[in-house]
N, C-alpha and C positions, 0 to 999 in steps of 0.2 A: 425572256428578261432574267438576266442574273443578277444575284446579289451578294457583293463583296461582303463577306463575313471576313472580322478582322478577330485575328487571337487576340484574347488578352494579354495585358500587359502584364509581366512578369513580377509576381509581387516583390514587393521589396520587406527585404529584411527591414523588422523593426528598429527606429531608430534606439542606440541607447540612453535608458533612462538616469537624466543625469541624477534625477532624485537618490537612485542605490549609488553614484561614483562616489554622492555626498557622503551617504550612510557610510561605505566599504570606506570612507579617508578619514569619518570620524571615528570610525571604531578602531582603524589601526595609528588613529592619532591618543585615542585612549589609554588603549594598550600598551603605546610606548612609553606616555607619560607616570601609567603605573607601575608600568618596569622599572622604568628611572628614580620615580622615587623608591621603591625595594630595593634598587641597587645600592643606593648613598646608604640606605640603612642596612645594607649588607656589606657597607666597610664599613662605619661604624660600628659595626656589630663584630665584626671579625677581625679589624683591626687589634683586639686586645691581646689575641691570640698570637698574632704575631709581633705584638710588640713585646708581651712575656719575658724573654729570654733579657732584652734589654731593660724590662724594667726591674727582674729581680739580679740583676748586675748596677743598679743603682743604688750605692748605696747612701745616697741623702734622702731617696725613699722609705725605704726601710722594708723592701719584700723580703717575705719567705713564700716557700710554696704553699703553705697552710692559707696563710693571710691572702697571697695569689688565687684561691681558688674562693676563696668567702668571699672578695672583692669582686670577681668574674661573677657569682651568682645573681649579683646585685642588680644586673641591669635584667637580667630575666625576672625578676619578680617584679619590677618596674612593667616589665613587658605584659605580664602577668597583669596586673593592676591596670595598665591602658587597655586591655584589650577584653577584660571583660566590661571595663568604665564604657569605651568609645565604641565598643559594638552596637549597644540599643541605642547611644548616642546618635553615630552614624543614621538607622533608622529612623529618628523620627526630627535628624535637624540637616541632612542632607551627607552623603559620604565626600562633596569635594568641600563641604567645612572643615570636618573630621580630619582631611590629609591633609590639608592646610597647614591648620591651628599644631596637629600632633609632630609633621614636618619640623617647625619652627620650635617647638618644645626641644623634640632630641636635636638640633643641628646649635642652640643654645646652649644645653648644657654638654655636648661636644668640646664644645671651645670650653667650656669651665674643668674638663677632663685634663685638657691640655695646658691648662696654666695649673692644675693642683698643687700645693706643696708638702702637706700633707696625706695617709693615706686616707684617711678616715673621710677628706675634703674629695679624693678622687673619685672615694666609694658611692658619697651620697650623688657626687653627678652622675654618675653611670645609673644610678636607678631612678635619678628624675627624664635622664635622656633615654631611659629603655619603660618610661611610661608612655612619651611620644612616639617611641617605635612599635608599640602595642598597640596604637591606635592608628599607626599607618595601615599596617597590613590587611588585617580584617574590611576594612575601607575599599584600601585597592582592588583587593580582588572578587569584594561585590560589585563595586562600580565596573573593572573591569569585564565580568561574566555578566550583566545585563545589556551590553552593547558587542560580547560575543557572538557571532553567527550560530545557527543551529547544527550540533551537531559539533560544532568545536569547540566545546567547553573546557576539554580538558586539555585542548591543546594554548586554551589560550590562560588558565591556571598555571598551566606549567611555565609560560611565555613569563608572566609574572615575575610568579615565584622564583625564577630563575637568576630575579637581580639579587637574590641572598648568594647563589655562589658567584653570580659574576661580580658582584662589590668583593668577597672574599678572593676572587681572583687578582681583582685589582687591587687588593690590601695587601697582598704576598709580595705581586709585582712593585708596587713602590717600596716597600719594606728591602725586597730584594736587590733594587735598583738607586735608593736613596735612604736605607733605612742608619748608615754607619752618620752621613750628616744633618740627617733630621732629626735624629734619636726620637726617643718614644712619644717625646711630647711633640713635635714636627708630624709626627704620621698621625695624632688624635686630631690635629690642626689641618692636617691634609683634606681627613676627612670632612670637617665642617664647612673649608672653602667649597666641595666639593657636592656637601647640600645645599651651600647656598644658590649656587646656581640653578640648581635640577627644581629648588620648590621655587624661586624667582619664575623658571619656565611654565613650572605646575599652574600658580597662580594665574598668569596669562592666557594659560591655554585650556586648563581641564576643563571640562563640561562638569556638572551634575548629572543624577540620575534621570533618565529617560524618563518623563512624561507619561505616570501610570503604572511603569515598572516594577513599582513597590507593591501592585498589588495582583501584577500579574502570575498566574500558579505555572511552576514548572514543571515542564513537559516530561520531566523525566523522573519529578515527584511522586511518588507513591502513597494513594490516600491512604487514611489510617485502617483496619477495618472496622467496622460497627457493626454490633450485632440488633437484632431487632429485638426490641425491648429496652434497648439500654439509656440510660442518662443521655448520652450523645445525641440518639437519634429519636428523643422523644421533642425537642427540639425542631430539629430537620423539617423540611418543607415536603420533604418523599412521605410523611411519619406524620401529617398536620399537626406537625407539634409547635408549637411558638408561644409569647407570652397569654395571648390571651386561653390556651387551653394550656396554662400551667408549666410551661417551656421555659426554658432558661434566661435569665435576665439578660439585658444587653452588654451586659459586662462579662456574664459566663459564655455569652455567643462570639466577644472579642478581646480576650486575655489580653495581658499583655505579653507582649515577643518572649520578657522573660521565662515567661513560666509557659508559652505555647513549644517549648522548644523540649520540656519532658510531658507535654501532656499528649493525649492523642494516639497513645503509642506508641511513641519517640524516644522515653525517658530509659528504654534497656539501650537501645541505636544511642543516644547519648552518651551513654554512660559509654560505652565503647569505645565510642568515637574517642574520647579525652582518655581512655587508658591506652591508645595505640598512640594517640599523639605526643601523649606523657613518655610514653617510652621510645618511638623514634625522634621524639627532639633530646629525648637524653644521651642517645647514640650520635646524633646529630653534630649537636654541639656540642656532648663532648669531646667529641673529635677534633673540630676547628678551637677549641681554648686548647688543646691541650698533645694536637696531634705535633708541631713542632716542636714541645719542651720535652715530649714520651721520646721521640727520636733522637733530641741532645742526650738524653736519659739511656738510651743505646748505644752511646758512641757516634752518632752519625754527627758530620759537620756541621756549623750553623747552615751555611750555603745549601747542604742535600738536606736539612729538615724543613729550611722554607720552600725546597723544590716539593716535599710531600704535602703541606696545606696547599699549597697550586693546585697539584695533581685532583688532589680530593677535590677543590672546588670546580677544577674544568672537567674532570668526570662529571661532576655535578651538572655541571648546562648541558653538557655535548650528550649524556645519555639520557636524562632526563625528557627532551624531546621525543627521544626513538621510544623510549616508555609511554609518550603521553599521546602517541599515533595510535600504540596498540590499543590504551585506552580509550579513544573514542572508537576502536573497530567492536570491540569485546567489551565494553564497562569497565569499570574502576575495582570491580572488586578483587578478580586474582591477578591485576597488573598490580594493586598495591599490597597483596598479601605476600604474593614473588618476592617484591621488590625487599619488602622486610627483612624477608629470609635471604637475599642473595648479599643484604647489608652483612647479618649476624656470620654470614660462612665467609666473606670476605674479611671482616673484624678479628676473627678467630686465626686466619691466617696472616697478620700483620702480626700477631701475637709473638708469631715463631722468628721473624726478622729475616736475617739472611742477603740472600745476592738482590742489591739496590733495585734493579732493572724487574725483577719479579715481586717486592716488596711495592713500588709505584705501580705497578698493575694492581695488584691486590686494594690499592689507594682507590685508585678510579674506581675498581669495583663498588668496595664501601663509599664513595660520592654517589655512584649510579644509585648504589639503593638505596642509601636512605633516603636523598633528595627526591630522588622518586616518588617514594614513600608517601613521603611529606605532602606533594606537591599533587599526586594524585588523589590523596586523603583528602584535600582541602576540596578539591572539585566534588569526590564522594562526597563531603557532609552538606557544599552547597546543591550539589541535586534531590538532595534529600529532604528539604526542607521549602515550603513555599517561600519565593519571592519577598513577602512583608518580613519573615522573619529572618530571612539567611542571612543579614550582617552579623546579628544576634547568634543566630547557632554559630556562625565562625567564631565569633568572638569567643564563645564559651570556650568552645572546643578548644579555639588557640588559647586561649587565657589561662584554664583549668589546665592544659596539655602541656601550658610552659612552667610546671612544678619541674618535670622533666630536667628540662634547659636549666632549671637554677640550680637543681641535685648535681646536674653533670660536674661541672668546674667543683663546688663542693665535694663530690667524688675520689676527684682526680687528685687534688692536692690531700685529702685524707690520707687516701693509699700510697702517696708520693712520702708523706710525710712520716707515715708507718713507717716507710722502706719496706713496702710486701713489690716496689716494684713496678717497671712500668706492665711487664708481660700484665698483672694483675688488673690493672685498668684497662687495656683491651679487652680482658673475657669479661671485666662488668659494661662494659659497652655492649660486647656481642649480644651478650643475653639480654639487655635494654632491646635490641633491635628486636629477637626472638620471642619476645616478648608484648612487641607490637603485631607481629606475623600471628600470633594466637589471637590475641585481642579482635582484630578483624575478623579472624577466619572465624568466630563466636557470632557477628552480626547477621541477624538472619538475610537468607538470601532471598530478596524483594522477588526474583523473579522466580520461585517455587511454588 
């Protein structure tokens, strides 16, 4: 008597789980939403720069280059003030209130930019509209890295941050395409039609923070150390230390964000952080205020100086990325220490002028790196910091680091207005960027 033994049946692939298609479409629906809103605020933000030429050719305005570069300051200190304001904000009342509400601040006084008649009326808008751009950013790019995959942090920082040069792309491009019948006030106008839509979108669609995230610790955080004995760890549960044998109150056990962001540890990595930021957003931006009037200032066309703010801003997206692959292969530290230095050697060589076609390479270079910089710096201070606090450390960092951004324009129209020159404002840029590449390279290396 025989018996049929039957193989088994062949198993089958598991079905897929539609629960991750959910996750993987809201996280790239996240993403995109906080792109878009960095974008709008990256022509707002860079619109000034290219409208410059046309506004100190008005003369019912009443620019000079002096007065030109006080006025550009303006909205970075605005920026400055949102962003140290709406960072602890952000934590403890939600980050898609925060882009909201600061959305709707700067896309209001946008339009009050564009109807100015005065300068004085122009100035104050640009620093009420660069308080709401101060509270976008720090926002987005917490809300966006808590719903980034593991592992791709820095590529999705950079995905962000990357709407500051593609809004600058598109502020060139319309500037270049529409900028003789819009004139200056048409292109301020451009841009606020252009948040209205994006934070219309925002609202409908952003989520809030994940459920817990605020208190989840990241992975790639590095605890402070403690030494046995110390205040710290007299407290600690390893240490039976706590209130009832003398341990720290429940208020020294949970600071506030503000001040958990120099304690611990943190306070030398702080302080760093916003001297590197301080000086690549001085490089930065002074670049986009002031890299098409340095080129009228050379002789070059209107036409070929707004072809060089492009360049700089599309080096900016297109290298940026290739930058923020290496970054998650190797860390943030010498992709953003690089990147500084490859700013300040490109900067230095824009200096010298010359044949157009090697001048626009030199361009992209200096977008590659600073933007870089910038954008892999932000990822560095948010891995740096646990979860509860990192709206908080961005903020600082960005907040304290946009002195930078508001000296830039300041800067530029001083030395303009000396007559030392535009050569002169490049090598104070350079050294801005060179200056960040030290600052870094000073933060101690977590993994030694």
């Amino acid at each position: 008597m025989t018996t049929d033994v039957q193989a088994p049946a062949p198993a089958r692939p598991p079905a897929p789980d539609p629960t991750d298609r959910r996750t993987r479409a809201l996280t790239r629906a996240v993403v995109a939403l906080c792109t878009a809103a960095i974008t709008v605020e990256g022509f707002d933000l860079i619109v000034y720069g290219v409208a410059m030429p046309s506004m100190l050719a008005d003369s019912n305005l009443g620019f000079d280059k002096s007065l030109a570069g006080t006025l550009g300051s303006l909205v970075y200190l605005g920026m400055l003030i949102g962003a140290i304001v709406c960072g602890p904000l952000a934590d403890r009342l939600g980050r898609r209130r925060l882009v909201l509400a600061s959305g709707v601040i700067f896309t209001l006084f946008t339009v009050g930019c564009a109807v100015a008649a005065t300068p004085w009326q122009f100035g104050l808008f640009r620093l009420l509209a660069g308080i709401g751009m101060g509270g976008v950013m720090p926002s987005c790019v917490a809300l966006a890295k808590e719903y980034a995959p593991r592992g791709r942090s820095a590529l999705v920082a950079t995905i962000v941050l990357a709407g500051v040069p593609v809004g600058g792309v598109l502020a060139a491009l319309t500037a270049a395409a529409w900028g003789d019948s819009l004139g200056w006030r048409g292109l301020f106008g451009a841009g606020a039609a252009l948040s209205t839509l994006v934070f219309a979108g925002v609202y409908a669609l952003l989520p809030d923070s994940r459920p817990g995230a605020a208190d989840a610790p990241d992975p790639r955080a590095t605890p402070p150390t403690v030494s046995a004995g110390s205040p710290e760890s007299a407290g600690s549960p390893e240490s039976g230390g706590g209130l009832a044998s003398g341990g720290p109150t429940a208020e020294a056990k949970n600071p506030s964000p503000a001040r958990s962001v120099l304690s611990d540890g943190r306070a030398r990595t702080t302080v760093l952080f916003v001297v590197a930021n301080f000086a690549v957003l001085l490089a930065w931006y002074g670049l986009n205020t002031w890299l098409t009037q340095l080129m009228r200032e050379m002789d070059y066309p209107l036409g070929s100086a707004l072809q060089f703010t492009l360049v700089l801003n599309l080096g900016a997206v297109i290298g940026s990325f290739a930058i923020a692959a290496v970054a998650d292969r190797i860390g943030p530290r010498f992709v953003t220490i690089g990147s500084a230095a490859l700013s300040a050697v490109a900067v230095v060589g824009l200096s010298l002028g010359g044949n157009t076609v090697v001048v626009l390479c030199l361009t992209a270079l200096a977008g590659v790196g600073a933007h870089s910089s910038l954008t892999v710096l932000n990822d560095w201070v948010a891995s740096s910091y646990p979860a509860s606090i990192r709206a908080t450390a961005l903020g600082y960092v960005s907040g304290f680091g946009r002195g930078g951004a508001i000296v830039a324009p300041l800067l530029g129209g001083w030395i303009l207005t000396a007559s030392l020159g535009p050569t002169t404002v490049f090598y104070v840029f350079a050294a801005a960027a060179a200056l960040s590449a030290a600052a870094l390279l000073a933060i101690p290396d977590r993994r030694a």
